[in-house]
N, C-alpha and C positions, 0 to 999 in steps of 0.2 A: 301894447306897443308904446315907449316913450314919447316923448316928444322931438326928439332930435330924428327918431324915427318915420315919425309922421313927414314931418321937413322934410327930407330925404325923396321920401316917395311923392310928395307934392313936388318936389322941385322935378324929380324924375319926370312928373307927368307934364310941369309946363314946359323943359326939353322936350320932352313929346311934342305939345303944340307946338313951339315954334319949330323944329324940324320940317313938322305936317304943311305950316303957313306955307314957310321960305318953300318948298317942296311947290304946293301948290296955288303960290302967288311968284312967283319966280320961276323958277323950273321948267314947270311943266308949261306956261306960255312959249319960254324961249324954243320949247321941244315941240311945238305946232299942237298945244295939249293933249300930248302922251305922255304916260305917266314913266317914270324911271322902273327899270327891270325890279327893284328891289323892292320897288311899293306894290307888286303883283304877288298876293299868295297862292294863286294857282297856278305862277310860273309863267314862263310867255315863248315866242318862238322867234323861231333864226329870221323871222322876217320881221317880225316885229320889234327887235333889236337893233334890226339893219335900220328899219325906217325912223326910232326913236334915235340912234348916234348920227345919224347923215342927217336929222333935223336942226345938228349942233353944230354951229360954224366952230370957227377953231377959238374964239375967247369964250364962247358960251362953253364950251368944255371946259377950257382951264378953268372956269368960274365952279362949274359945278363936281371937277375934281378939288376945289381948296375948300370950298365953301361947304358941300355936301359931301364928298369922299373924307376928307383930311377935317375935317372940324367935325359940321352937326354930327354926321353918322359913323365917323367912328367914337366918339364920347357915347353916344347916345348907348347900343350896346354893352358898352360895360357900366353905366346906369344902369341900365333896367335891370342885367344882372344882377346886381347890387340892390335893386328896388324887391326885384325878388326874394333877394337870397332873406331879406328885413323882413318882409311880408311871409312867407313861408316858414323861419326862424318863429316870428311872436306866433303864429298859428300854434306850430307844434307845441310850443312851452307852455300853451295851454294845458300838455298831457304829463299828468307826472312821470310817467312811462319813459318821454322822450325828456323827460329834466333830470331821469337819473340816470342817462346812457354817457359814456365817457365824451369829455367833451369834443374829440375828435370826430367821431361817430352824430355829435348836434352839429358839426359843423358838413359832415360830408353827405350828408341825407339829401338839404338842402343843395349845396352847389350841384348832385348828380343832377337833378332835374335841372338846373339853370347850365349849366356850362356846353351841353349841346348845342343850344338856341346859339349863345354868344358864340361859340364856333363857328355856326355855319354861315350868322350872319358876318364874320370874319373874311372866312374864306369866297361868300359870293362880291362883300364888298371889295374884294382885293382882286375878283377876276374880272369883276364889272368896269372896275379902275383900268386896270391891264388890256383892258377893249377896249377903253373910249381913250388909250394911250396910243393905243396901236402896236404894245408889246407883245399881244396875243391876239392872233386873229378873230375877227367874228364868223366864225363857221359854225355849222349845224352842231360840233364836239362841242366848241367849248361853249356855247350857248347853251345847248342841252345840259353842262355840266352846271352852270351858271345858276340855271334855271332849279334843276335840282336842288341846290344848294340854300333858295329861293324860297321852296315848298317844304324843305326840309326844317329852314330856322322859322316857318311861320308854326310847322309842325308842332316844336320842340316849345317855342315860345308857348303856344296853347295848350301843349300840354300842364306847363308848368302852370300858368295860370287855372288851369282845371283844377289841378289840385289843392292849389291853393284858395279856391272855390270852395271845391267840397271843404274843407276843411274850415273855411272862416263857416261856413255853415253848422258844421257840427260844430265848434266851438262857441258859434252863437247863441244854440241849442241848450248845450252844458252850462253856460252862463245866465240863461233863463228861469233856470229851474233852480 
């Protein structure tokens, strides 16, 4: 992995941290410390939704719609994509195999595995926004949908990182011997 590589996924991770901090030095106070739906990878429910947005008067929303909806966390997403797509890329070039496949084929290997996760964390940041808006109701649907959406990008995300696991592993292997 080069070096502008490395940079890349370091910077990825201390957006990570400060996401995490602002998240849970900020946030989650102003929310009587409940956590935001979207930091639950096993998802959460229609009442626990209810009790974390009615913890939020009306600027502690607007705050954590510019701050956390429209800044950290939608950047962060297509970083880690990006973090991934770097990290899973120098893996496989490990493999001659995958250095002589067309280069369209080096490029689509890796995004299938990253482009799910960034989806769905897409799609639950933009329903979670839409309920703490008030443009979409908080009902048992779209919670439940939410929620899905929730379990489904922590899914995709660990997927991708598994493989990319396993794979700095064998490559580690290969490089050993």
């Amino acid at each position: 992995m080069s070096l502008r590589e490395k940079i890349f996924v370091y910077f990825t991770a201390a957006w990570f941290a400060v996401l995490a901090g602002v998240n849970a030095l900020i946030f989650e106070p102003m929310a009587d410390g409940q956590k935001a739906p979207d930091a639950q990878p096993l998802g959460y429910s229609h009442d626990a939704v209810m009790g974390w947005a009615s913890s939020l008067d009306a600027n502690e929303r607007s705050a954590f719609l510019l701050w956390h909806t429209r800044f950290l966390d939608f950047v962060f997403p297509i970083l880690l994509m990006a973090a991934l797509f770097v990290l899973l890329t120098a893996s496989l070039r490990q493999f001659e195999r995958f250095r002589t496949l067309p280069s369209w084929l080096r490029v689509a290997l890796p995004v299938v595995l990253v482009a799910p996760y960034g989806l769905f964390d897409f799609l639950e940041n933009g329903l979670v926004a839409d309920m703490l808006r008030g443009e979409v109701p908080i009902d048992p649907v779209s919670v439940g949908l939410a929620s899905s959406y929730t379990v489904l990008k922590f899914s995709f995300v660990g997927i991708a990182f598994a493989v990319w696991f396993g794979l700095w592993m064998v490559t580690g292997r290969v490089r050993a011997r």
